[in-house]
TORLUM-646048 format. One record per residue (C-alpha): residue number from 1; x, z, y. Coordinates in Angstrom, 1 decimal, m for minus. Example, Ala and Ser with C-alpha at 12.3 -4.5 7.8 and 13.67 -1.06 7.14 Angstrom:
BEGIN
pos/x/z/y
1/12.3/7.8/m4.5
2/13.7/7.1/m1.1
END
This chain:
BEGIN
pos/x/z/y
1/m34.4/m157.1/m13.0
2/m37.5/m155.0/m11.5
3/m40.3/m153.6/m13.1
4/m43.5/m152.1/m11.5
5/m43.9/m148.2/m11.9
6/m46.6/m146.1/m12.7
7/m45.4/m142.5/m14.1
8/m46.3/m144.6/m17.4
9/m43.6/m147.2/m18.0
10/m41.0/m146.6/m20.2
11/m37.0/m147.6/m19.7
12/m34.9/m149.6/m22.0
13/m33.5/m146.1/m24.2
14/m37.2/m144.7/m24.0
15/m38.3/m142.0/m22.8
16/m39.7/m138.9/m24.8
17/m43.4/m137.3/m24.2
18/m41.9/m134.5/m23.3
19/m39.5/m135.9/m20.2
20/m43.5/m137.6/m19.2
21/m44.7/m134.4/m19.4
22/m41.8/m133.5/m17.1
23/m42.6/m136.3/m14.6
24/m45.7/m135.1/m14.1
25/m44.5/m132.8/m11.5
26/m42.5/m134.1/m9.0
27/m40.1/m131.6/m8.0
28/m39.0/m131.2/m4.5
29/m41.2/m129.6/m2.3
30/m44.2/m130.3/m3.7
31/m43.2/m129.3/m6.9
32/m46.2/m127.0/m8.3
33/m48.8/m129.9/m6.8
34/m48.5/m132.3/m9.7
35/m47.3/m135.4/m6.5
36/m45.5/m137.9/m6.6
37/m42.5/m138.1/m4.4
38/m41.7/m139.8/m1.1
39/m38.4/m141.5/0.3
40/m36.5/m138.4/0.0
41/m33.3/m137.8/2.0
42/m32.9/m140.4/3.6
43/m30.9/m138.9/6.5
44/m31.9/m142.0/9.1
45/m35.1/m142.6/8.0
46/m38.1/m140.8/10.0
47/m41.0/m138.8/8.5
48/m38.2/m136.0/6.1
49/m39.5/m132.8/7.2
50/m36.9/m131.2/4.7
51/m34.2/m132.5/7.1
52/m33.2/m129.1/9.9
53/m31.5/m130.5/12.3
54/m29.2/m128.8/15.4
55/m27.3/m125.6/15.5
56/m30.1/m123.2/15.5
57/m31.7/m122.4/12.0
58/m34.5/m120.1/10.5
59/m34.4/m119.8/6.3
60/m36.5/m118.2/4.4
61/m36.0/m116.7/0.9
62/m38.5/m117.0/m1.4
63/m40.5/m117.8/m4.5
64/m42.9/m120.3/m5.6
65/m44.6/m121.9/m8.5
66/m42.6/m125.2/m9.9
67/m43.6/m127.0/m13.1
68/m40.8/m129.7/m14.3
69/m42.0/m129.2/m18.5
70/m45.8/m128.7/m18.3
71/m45.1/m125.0/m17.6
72/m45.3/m123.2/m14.9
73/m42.7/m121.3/m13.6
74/m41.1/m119.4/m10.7
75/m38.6/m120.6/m8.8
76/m36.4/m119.5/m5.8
77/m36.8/m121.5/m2.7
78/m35.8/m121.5/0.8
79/m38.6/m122.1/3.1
80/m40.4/m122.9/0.2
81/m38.7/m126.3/m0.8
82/m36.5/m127.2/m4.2
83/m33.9/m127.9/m3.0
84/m33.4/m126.2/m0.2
85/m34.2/m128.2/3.3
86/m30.9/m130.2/4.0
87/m29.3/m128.8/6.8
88/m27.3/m131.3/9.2
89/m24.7/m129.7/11.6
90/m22.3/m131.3/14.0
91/m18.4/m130.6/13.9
92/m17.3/m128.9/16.9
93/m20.2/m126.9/17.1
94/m21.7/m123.7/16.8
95/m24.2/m123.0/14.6
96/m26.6/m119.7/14.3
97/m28.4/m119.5/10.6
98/m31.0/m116.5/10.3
99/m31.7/m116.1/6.7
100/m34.6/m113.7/6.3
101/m34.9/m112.2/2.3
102/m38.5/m112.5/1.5
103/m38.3/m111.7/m2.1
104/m40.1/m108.8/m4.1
105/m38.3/m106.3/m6.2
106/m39.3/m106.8/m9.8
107/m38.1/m105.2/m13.0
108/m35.8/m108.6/m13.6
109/m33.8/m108.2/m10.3
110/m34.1/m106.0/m7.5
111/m34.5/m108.9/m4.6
112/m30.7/m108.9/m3.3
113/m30.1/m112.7/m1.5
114/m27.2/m114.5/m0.5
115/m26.0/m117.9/0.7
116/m23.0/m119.1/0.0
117/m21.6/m122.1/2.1
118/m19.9/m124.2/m0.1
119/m16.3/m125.8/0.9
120/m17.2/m124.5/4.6
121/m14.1/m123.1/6.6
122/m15.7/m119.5/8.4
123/m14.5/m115.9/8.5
124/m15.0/m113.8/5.4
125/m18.0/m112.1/6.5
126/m19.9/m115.4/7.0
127/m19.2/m116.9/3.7
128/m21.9/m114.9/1.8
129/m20.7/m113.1/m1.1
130/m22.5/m109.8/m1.8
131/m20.1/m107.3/m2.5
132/m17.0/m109.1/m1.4
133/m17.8/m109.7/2.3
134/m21.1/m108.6/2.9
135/m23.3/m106.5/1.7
136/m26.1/m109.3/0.5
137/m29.2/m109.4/2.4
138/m32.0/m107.0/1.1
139/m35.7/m107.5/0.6
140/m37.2/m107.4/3.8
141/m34.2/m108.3/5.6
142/m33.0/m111.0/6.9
143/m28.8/m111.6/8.4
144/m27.1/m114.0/10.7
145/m24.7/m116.6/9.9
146/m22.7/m117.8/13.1
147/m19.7/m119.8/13.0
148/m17.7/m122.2/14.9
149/m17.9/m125.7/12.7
150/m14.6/m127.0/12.1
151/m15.0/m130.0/9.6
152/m17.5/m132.8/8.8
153/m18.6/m134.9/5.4
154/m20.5/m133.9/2.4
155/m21.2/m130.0/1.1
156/m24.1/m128.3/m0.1
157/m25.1/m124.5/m0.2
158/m26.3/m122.0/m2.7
159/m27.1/m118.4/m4.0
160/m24.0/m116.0/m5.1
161/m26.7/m113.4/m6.2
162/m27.0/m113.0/m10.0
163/m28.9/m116.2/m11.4
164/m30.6/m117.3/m7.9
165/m28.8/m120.8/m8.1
166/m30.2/m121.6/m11.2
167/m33.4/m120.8/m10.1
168/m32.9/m122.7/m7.3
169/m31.8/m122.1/m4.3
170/m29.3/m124.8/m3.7
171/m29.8/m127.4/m1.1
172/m27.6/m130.1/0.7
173/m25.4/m129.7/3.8
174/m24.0/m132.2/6.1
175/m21.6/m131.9/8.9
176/m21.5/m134.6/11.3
177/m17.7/m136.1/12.5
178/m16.8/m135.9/16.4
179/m14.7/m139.0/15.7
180/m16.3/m141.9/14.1
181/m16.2/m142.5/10.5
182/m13.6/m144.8/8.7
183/m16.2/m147.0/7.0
184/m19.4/m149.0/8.0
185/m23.1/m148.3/6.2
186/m26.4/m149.0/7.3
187/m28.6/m146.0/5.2
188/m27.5/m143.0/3.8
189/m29.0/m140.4/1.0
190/m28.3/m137.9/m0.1
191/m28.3/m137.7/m4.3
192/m28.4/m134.2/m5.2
193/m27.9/m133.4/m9.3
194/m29.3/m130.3/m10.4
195/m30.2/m128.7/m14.1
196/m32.9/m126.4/m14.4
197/m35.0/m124.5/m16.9
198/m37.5/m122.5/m17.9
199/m35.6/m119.7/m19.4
200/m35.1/m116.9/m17.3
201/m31.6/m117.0/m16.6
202/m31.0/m113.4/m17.4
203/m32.4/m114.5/m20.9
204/m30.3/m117.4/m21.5
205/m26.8/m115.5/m20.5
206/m27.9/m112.9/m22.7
207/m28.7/m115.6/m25.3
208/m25.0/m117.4/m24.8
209/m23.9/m114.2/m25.3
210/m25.4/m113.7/m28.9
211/m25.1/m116.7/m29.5
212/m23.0/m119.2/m27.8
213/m23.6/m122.9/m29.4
214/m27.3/m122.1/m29.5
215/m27.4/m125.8/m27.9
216/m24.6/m127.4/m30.4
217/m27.1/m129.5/m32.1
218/m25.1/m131.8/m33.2
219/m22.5/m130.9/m36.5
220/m20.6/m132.8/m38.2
221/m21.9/m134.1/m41.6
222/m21.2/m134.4/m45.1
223/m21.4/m137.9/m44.0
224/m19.1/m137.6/m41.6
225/m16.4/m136.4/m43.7
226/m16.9/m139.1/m45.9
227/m16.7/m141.3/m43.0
228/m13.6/m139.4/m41.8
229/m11.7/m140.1/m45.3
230/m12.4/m143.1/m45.4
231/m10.8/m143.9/m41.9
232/m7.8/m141.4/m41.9
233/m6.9/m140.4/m45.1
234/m8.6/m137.9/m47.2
235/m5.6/m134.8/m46.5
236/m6.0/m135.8/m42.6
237/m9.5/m135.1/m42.8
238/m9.6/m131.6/m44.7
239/m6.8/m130.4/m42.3
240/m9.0/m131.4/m39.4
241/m11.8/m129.3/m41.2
242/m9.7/m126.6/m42.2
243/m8.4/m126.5/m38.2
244/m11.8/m126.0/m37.0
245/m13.2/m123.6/m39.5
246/m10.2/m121.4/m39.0
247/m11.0/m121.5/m34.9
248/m14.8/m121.1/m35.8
249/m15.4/m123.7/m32.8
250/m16.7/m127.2/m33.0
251/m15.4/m130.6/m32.4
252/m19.0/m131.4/m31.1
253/m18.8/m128.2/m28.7
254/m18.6/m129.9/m25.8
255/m21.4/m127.7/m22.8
256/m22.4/m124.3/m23.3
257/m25.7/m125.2/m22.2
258/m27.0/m128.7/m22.5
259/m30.1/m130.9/m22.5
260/m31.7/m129.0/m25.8
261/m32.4/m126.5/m22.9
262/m31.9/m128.1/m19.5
263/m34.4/m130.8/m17.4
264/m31.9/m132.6/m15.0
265/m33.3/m132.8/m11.6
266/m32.2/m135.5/m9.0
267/m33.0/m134.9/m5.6
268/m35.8/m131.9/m6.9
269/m37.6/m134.2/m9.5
270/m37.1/m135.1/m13.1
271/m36.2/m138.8/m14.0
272/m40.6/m139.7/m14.3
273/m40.5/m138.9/m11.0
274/m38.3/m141.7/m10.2
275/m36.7/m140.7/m6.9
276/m36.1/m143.7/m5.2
277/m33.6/m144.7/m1.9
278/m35.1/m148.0/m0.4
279/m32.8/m150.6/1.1
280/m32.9/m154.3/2.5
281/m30.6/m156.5/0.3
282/m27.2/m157.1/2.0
283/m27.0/m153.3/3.6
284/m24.5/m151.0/2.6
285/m25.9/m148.1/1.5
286/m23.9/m144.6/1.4
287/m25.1/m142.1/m1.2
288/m23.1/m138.8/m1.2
289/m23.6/m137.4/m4.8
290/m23.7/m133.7/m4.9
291/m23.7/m131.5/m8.2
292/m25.4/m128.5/m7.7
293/m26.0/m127.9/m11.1
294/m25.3/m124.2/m12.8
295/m23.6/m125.6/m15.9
296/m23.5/m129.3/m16.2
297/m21.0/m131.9/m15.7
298/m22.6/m135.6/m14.4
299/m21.1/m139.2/m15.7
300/m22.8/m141.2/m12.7
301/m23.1/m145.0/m12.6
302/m25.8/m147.4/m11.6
303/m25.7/m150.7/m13.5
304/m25.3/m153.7/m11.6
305/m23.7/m152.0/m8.6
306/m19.9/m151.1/m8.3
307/m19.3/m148.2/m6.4
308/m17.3/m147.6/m3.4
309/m15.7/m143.9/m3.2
310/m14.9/m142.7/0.3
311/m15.0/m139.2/0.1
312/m14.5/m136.1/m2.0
313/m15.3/m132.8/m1.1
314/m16.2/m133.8/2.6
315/m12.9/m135.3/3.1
316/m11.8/m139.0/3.7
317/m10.1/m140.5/0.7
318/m9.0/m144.4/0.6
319/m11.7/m146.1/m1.0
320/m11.6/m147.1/m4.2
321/m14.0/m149.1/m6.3
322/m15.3/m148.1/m9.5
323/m18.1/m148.6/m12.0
324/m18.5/m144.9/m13.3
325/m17.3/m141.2/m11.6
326/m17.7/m138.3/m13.2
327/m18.6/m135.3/m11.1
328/m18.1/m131.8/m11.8
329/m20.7/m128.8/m10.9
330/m19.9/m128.1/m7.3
331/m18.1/m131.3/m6.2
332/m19.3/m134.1/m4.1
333/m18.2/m138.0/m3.7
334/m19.3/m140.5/m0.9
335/m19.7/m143.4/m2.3
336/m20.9/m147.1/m0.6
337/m23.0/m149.5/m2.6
338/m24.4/m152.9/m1.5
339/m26.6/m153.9/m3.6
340/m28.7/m157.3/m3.8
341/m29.8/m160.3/m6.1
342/m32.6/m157.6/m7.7
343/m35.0/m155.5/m6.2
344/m34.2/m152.5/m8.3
345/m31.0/m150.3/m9.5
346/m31.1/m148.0/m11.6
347/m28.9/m144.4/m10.4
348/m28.1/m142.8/m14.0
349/m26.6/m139.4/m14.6
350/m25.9/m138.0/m18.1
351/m24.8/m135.5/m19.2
352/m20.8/m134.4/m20.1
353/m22.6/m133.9/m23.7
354/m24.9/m136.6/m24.2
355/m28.0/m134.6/m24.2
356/m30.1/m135.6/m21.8
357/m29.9/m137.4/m18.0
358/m31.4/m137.8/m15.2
359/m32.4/m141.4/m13.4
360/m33.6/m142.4/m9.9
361/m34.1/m145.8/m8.0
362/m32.3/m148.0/m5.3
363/m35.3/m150.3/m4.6
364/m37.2/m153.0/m1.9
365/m40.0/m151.1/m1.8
366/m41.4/m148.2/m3.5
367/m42.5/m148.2/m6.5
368/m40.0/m150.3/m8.6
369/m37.5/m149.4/m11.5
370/m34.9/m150.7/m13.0
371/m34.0/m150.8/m16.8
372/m32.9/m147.1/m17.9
373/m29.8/m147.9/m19.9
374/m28.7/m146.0/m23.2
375/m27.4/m142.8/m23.2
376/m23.5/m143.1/m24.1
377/m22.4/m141.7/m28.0
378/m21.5/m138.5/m28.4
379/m17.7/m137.9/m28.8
380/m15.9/m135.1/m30.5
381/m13.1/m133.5/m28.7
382/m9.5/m133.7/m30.8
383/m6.7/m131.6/m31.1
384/m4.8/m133.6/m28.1
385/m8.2/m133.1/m25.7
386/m6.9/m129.2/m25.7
387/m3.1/m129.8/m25.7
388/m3.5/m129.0/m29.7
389/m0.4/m132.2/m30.9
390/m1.6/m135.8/m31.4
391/m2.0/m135.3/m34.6
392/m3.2/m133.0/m37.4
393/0.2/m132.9/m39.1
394/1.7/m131.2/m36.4
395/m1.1/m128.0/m37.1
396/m0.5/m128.3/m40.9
397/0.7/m124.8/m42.6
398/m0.2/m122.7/m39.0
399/m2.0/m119.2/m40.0
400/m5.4/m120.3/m39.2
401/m7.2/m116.9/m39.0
402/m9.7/m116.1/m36.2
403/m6.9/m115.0/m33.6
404/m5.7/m117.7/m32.0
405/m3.6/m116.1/m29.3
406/m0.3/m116.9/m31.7
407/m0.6/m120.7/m31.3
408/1.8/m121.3/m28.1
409/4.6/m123.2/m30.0
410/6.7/m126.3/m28.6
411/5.5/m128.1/m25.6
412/6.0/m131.9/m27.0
413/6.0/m133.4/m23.4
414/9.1/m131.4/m22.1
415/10.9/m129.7/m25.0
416/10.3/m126.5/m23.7
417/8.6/m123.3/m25.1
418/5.2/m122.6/m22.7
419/4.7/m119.6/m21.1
420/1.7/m117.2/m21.1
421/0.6/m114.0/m19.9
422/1.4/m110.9/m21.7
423/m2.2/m110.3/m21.3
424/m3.3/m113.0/m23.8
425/m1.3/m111.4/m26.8
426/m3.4/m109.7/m29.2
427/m6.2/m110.0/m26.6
428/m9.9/m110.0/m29.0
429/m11.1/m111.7/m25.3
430/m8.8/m115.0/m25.7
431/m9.1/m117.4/m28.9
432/m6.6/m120.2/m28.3
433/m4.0/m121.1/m26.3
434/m3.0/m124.5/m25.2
435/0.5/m125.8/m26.9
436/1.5/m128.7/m24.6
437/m0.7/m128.5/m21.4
438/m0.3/m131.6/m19.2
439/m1.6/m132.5/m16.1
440/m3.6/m135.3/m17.0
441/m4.5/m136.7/m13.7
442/m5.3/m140.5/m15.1
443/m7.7/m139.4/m17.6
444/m11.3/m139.9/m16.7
445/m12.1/m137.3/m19.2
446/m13.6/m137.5/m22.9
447/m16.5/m139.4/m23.8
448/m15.1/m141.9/m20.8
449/m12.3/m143.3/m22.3
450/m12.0/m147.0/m23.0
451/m15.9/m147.5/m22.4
452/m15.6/m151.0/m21.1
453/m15.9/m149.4/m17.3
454/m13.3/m148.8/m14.8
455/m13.9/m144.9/m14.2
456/m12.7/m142.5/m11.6
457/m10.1/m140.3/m12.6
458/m8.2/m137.6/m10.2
459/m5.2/m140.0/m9.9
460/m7.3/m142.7/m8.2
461/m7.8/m140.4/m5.1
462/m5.8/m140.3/m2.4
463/m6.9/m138.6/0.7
464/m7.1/m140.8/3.9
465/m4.4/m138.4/6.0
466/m0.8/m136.6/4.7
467/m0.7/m133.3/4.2
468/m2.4/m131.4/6.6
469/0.5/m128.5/6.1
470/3.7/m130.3/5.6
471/5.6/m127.4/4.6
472/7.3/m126.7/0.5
473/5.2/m124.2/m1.4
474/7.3/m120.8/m0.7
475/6.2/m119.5/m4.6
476/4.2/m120.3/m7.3
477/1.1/m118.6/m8.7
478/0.4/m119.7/m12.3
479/m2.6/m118.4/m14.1
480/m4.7/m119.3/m17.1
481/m7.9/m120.0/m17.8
482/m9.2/m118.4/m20.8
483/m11.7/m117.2/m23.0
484/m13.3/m116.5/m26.6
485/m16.4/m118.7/m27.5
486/m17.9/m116.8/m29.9
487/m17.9/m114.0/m28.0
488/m19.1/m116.3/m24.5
489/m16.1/m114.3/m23.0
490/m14.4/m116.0/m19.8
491/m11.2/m114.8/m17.6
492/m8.2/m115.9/m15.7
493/m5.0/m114.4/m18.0
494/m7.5/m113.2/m20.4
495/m8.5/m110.3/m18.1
496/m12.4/m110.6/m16.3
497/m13.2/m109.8/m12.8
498/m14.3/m106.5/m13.6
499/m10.6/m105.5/m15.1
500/m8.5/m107.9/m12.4
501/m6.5/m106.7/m9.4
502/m6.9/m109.1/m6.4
503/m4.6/m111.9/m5.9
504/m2.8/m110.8/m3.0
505/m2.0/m113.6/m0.2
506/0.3/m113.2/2.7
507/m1.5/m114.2/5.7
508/m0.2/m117.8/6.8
509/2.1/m118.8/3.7
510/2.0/m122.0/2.1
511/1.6/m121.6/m2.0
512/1.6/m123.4/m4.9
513/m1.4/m122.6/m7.5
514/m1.4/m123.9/m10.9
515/m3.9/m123.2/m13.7
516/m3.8/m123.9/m17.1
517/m6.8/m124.1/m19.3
518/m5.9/m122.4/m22.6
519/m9.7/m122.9/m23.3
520/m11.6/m126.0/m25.2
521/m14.4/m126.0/m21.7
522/m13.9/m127.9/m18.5
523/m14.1/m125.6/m15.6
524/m14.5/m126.6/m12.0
525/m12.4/m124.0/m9.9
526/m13.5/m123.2/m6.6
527/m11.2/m121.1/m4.0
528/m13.3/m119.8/m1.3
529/m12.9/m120.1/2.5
530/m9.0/m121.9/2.6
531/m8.7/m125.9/0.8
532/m7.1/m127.0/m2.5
533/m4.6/m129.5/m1.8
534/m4.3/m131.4/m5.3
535/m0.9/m132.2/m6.2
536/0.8/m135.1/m8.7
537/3.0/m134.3/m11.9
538/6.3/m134.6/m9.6
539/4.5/m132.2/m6.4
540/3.5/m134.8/m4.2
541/0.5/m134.0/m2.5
542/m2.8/m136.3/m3.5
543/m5.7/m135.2/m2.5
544/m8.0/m132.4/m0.4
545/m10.3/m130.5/m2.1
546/m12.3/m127.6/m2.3
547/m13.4/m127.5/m6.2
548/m10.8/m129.0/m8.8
549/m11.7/m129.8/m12.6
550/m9.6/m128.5/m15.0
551/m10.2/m130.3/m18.6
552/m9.0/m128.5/m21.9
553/m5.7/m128.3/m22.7
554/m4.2/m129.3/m18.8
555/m2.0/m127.9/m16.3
556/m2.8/m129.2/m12.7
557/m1.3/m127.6/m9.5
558/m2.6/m127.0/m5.6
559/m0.7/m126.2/m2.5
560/m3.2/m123.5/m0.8
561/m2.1/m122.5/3.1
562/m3.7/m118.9/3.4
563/m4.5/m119.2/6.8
564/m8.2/m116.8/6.8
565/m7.7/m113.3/6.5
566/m10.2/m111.2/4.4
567/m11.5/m111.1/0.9
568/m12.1/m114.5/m0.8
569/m14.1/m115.5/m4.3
570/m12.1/m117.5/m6.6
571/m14.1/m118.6/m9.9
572/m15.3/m120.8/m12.2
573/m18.2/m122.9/m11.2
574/m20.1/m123.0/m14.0
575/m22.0/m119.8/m13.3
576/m22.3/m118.0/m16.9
577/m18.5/m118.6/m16.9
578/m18.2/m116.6/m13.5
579/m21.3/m114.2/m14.6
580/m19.1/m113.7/m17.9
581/m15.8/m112.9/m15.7
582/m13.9/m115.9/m15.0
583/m13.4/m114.9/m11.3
584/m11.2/m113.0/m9.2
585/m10.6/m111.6/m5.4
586/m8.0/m113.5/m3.5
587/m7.1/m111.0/m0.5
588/m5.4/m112.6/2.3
589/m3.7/m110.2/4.5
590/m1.2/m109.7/6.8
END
């Protein structure tokens, strides 16, 4: 099923004056014109200017007028396009990148740059972190990124100066194989997902700061605990109440900042914009989905289609096929689709909260659409989503005051007492701690559960090759993640960057990381320059990545090899996490 489109037309969930208003602008590099798009991205297709090519490379930083509400507003650009031009290297090469800073000082920032390449093995002085190693690149002034390229697949790049990214400057990268590729397709696109707003991002930390579930529209009811009684027992339900009160959190907490605030952008355009990827029925098509988002977590599907993942994070997995993924900020999946019998598909992306999406096309021709399904129901998160007990009896007559830093108590799964920092005890930065942290790797995550779809979930990936290291973990590094939402307070062992000694590495060793999230966010944890190996419940390695999701209430470990000397980032994707302090130095020496 295929409908014309106009900028007018309406999808089957409907679509609000305001996202019109939204699609009036295009996004993308024409985004302050008021045009519509072309056949963005297609990486095989001709006429993309966007698409810089070879292993010599001039970027310019930048601003520029965007409007994606009906307002106008600035925006951070490289060589004045959002997103950034997508960059296509070849593996085995060498590639030069001259990044000139062309911003102004103003009274908001003072015009420090950056570009970060994302998943990208280099030395430390080419991976673009002001302050860690380099300097940052001054107004004016422009600095040269040359490395030897010594991957290939899917990856993207972006800011790591202040609140550039969500401004912005974020684009797509893609790295060539020498070898060819395990899998046969006959067009490929790339999908970026972005969210961005009109808020100055200064504002809005400072905002979350005051006042963290500004975008928590949705409370439970009177009604609902009517409902709630009704269903589970009238004591069941106050105890459920009384448990949340005496947190001060919210069942319905689910983002820290959501659709209330964000437009979602696909490919630089809103969902009226109605990026579209053209095809001839019986291809295979490959779209490699990339979230470079600042805060948002994606549930991707397109209706009709199943989905073929062959990738994650650049690297070959064995495919598996699936009706749904959801993908974290920062992460990226290959996946292969052939569609036919309709001229239309519909690519949907909503949010981890229900707010708000984003859609785009697979069509015959231009100009087509697809139904727009439904946006999924909300769910609540429970007591077992953050490692809480199954059940409410198990929290019954627990001092529920606004510490919760005294709640480690039995872990149900092993019988054995779960240990935590000393640095979360009594710590006003840290308001809960998980009881019975698992790992969790078959759980496609809440609000996918039991949705009538087959969805991705960690355990389903398994990377195409053994481990690349072979050797046992020689120790293990356990930290938490944690924080206090009131008080939009984030850390690894309830200590923030600007408190926390690096995380010394012997240069060469092979070590085991594992994280536990004593916090009721998800938080996509990126290690700079060196790969996160994934591991099962029993060690075994699973799969190669360079961002891993860690979901309330888990514990999920990572073989790392330190084998690139220097000083490394290591944080939370979701940037007013990292802005707030949940990020530390890993220092790899000798």
């Amino acid at each position: 099923m295929a409908f014309e489109f106009n900028g007018m037309q309406e999808g089957r969930a409907g679509l609000s004056r305001r996202r019109f208003v939204q699609g009036l602008a295009a996004g993308g590099v024409l985004a302050g014109l008021g045009l519509w798009p072309k056949q963005g991205w297609a990486l095989r297709s001709s006429g993309q200017p966007e698409v810089l090519v070879g292993t010599d490379f001039d970027l310019s930083i930048g601003e520029m007028a965007v409007d994606f509400t009906g307002k106008a507003r600035t925006a951070v650009t490289v060589n004045g396009s959002l997103p950034a031009p997508l960059l296509r290297w070849k593996e085995g090469s060498t590639v030069n990148i001259r990044v000139r800073n062309a911003l102004q000082r103003t009274s908001m920032h003072d015009g420090e740059a950056s570009i970060h390449w994302h998943g990208i093995l280099l030395p430390a002085n080419m991976d673009g972190v002001p302050g860690l190693s380099f300097d940052g690149i001054r107004p004016g002034e422009s600095y040269l990124y040359r490395f030897d390229v010594r991957q290939s697949g899917t990856y993207w790049y972006h800011s790591h100066s202040g609140f550039q990214e969500q401004r912005g400057l974020y684009g797509p990268l893609i790295i060539d194989p020498i070898e060819p590729e395990p899998f046969r397709f006959d067009r490929d696109y790339v999908v970026l997902l972005s969210d961005w707003t009109d808020l100055d991002p200064q504002r809005l930390f400072a905002r979350l700061k005051k006042m963290a579930m500004y975008d928590n529209h949705y409370q439970r009811t009177a009604g609902d605990f009517v409902r709630d009684a009704k269903k589970n027992g009238l004591s069941a339900t106050v105890a459920d109440r009384r448990m949340w009160g005496g947190m001060r959190m919210s069942p319905s907490d689910l983002s820290d900042v959501n659709g209330n605030t964000y437009t979602y952008l696909m490919n630089g355009t809103t969902s009226l914009g109605n990026w579209t990827g053209l095809f001839r029925s019986g291809e295979r098509v490959r779209l490699r989905f990339i979230n470079g988002s600042s805060m948002t977590h994606f549930d991707v599907r397109i209706p009709g289609l199943k989905m073929t993942v062959v990738a994650a994070d650049g690297q070959y997995v064995h495919p598996v096929t699936v009706d749904e993924f959801r993908i974290a900020a920062a992460e990226t999946y290959d996946v292969i689709v052939e569609p036919s019998g309709q001229d239309a598909f519909t690519i949907f992306a909503q949010d981890l909260g229900r707010t708000g999406y984003v859609s785009g096309t697979l069509a015959v021709r231009e100009g087509l659409r697809a139904p727009i399904p439904a946006i999924d129901p909300r769910p609540l998160l429970g007591m077992s989503d953050m490692a809480m007990g199954h059940d409410m009896s198990s929290m019954q007559g627990m001092d529920m005051g606004h510490d919760m830093s005294g709640m480690a108590g039995m872990d149900h799964g092993s019988g054995t007492m779960p240990t935590h920092p000393p640095s979360e005890t009594d710590n006003p930065l840290v308001d809960m701690q998980a009881m019975s942290p698992t790992a969790k790797l078959d759980d496609p995550g809440i609000g996918l559960r039991d949705n009538g779809r087959k969805v991705l979930s960690y355990s389903m990936l398994r990377s195409a090759f053994d481990d690349p290291d072979g050797r046992d973990p020689g120790r293990d590094v356990e930290l938490h993640l944690t924080g206090h939402m009131e008080k939009f307070a984030w850390s690894f062992n309830g200590q923030k960057f600007s408190d926390a000694a690096p995380l010394k590495l012997n240069y060469g060793e092979r070590l085991r990381i594992v994280l536990v999230n004593d916090t009721m966010m998800t938080h996509p944890i990126h290690l700079h320059g060196m790969w996160s190996d994934l591991e099962d419940e029993h060690g075994n390695f699973m799969v190669r990545k360079h961002t891993i999701d860690i979901p309330p209430g888990t514990r999920r470990s990572y073989r790392v090899r330190a084998d690139a000397l220097g000083d490394w980032a290591y944080h939370c994707h979701l940037l007013y996490h990292m802005e707030a302090g949940m990020m530390r130095t890993v220092r790899v020496a000798e």
